[in-house]
Legacy VTK file of the C-alpha trace (Angstrom):
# vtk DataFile Version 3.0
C-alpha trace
ASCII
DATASET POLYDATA
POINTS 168 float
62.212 166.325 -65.545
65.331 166.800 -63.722
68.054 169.205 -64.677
71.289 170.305 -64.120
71.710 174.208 -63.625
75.350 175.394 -64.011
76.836 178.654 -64.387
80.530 180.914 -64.317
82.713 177.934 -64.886
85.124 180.071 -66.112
87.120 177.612 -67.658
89.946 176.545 -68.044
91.860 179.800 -66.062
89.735 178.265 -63.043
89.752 174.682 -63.294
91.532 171.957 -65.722
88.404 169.568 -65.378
85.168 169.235 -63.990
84.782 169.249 -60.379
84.193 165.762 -58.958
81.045 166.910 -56.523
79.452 168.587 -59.555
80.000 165.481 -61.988
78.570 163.172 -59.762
75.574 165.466 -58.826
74.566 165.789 -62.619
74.763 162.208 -62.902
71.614 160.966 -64.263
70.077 164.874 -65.091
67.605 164.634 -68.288
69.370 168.340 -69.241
72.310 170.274 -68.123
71.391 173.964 -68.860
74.454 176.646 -68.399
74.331 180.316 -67.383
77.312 181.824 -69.354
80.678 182.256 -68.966
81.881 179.040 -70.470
84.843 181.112 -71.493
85.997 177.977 -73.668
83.620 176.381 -75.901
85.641 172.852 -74.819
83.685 173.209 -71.622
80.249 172.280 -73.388
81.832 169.110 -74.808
82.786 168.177 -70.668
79.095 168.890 -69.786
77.728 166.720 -73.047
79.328 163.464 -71.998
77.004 163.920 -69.127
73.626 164.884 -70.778
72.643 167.067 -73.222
73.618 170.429 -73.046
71.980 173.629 -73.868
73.056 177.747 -72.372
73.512 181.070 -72.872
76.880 183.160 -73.382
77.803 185.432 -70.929
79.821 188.556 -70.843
83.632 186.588 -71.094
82.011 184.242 -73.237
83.879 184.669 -77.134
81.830 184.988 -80.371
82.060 181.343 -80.765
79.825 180.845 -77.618
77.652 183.464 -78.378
77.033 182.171 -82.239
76.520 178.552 -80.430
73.981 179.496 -77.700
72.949 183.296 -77.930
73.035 185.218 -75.191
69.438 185.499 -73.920
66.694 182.627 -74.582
63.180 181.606 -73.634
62.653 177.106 -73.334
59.503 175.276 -72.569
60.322 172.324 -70.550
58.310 170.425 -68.563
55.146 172.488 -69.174
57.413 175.317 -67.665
58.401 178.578 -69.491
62.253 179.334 -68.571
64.525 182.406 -69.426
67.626 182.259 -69.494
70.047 185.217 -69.139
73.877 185.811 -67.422
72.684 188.940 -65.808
75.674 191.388 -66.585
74.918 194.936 -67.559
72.401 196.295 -64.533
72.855 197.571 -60.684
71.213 193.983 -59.282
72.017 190.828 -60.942
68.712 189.541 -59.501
66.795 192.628 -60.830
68.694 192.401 -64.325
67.618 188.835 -65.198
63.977 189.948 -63.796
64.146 192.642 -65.771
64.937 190.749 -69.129
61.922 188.418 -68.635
59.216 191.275 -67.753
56.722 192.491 -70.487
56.265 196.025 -71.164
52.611 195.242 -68.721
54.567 194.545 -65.948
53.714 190.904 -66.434
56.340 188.265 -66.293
57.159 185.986 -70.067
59.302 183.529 -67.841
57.706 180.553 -65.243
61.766 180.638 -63.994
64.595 182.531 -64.890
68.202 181.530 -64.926
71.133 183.344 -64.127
74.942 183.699 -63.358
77.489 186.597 -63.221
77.607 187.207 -59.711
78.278 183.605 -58.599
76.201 183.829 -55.738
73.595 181.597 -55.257
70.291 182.961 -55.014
66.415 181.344 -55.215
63.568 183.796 -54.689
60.373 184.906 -56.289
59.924 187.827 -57.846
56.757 189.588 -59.940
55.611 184.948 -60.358
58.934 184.448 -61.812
61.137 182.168 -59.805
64.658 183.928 -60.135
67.559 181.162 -59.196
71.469 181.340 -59.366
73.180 178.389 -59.003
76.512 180.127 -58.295
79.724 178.670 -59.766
81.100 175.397 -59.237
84.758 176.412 -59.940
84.994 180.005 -59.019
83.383 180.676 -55.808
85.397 183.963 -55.374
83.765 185.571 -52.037
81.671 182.878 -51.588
82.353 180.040 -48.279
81.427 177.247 -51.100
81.112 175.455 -54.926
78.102 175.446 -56.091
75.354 174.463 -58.510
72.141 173.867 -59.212
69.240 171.089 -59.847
65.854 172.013 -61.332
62.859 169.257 -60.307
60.229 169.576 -62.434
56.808 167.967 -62.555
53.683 168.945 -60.904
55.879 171.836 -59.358
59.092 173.182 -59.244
61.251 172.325 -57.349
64.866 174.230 -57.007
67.698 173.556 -55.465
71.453 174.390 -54.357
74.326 171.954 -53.602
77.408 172.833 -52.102
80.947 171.584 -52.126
84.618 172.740 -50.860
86.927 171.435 -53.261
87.669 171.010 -56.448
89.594 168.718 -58.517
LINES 1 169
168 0 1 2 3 4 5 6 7 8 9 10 11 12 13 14 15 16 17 18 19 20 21 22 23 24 25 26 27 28 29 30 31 32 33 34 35 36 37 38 39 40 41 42 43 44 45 46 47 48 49 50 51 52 53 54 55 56 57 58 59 60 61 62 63 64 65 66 67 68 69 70 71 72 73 74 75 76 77 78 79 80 81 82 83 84 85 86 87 88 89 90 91 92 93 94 95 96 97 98 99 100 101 102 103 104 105 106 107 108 109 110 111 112 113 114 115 116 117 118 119 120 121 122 123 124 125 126 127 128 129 130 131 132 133 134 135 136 137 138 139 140 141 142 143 144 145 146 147 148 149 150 151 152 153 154 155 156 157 158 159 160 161 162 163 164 165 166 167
């Protein structure tokens, strides 16, 4: 199963459309799953004409979002347990989505775990989770690129970053 990992679009103040890099990198993804901050609902109807969509709202994200997608969930895909979670509200963006996916033993409820917020790209493992970011592909702010993510899985996981300089 292949799947597109997106997060921090931050649309439309950031971009009109969907980057050209990103749409042709999700081309042919069995999933598209999104971190939070849509900040329009509109945006999910972009990502659907490429493959199915499903997310989580993050902290710009309006009620309509948040009734739509929730703002924390748990999928099984792929034989895989994956959390999904912006990240907003702790020190570490890394160490808040860990945090949100860790039972009270210590042991982690997630295979992976999602995230956005910071729009940095990250991939590391943390406590068996496998914590990934795929940063933003519209609002790189400090970052030197665009950026988003794909998810391979099948016997393992595989997880990966791409990067691009421009937008639309």
């Amino acid at each position: 199963m292949r799947i597109g990992i997106v997060s921090d679009t931050h649309m439309f103040s950031r971009a009109r459309a969907l980057p050209e890099p990103l749409v042709q990198g999700l081309q042919g993804v069995d999933l598209i799953l999104h971190a939070g901050d849509w900040v329009d609902e509109a945006v999910c109807d972009l990502f659907e004409a490429l493959a199915p969509v499903d997310g989580i709202a993050g902290n710009n994200d309006g009620m309509d979002i948040v009734r739509r997608f929730g703002r924390r969930k748990l999928l099984e895909l792929g034989g895989y347990r994956i959390g999904m979670v912006h990240g907003h509200g702790g020190r570490s963006t890394p160490d808040t989505a860990y945090e949100s996916f860790r039972d009270a033993e210590g042991n982690g409820t997630a295979d992976i775990v999602l995230f956005g917020h910071s729009h940095i790209p990250y991939k590391e493992e943390h406590g068996g989770m496998l914590l990934f970011n795929p940063g933003s592909p519209t609002d790189k702010r400090r970052q030197p690129r665009y950026s988003y993510g794909i998810l391979q899985l099948g016997d393992r996981v595989e997880a990966d970053h791409y990067f691009f300089d421009k937008t639309n």
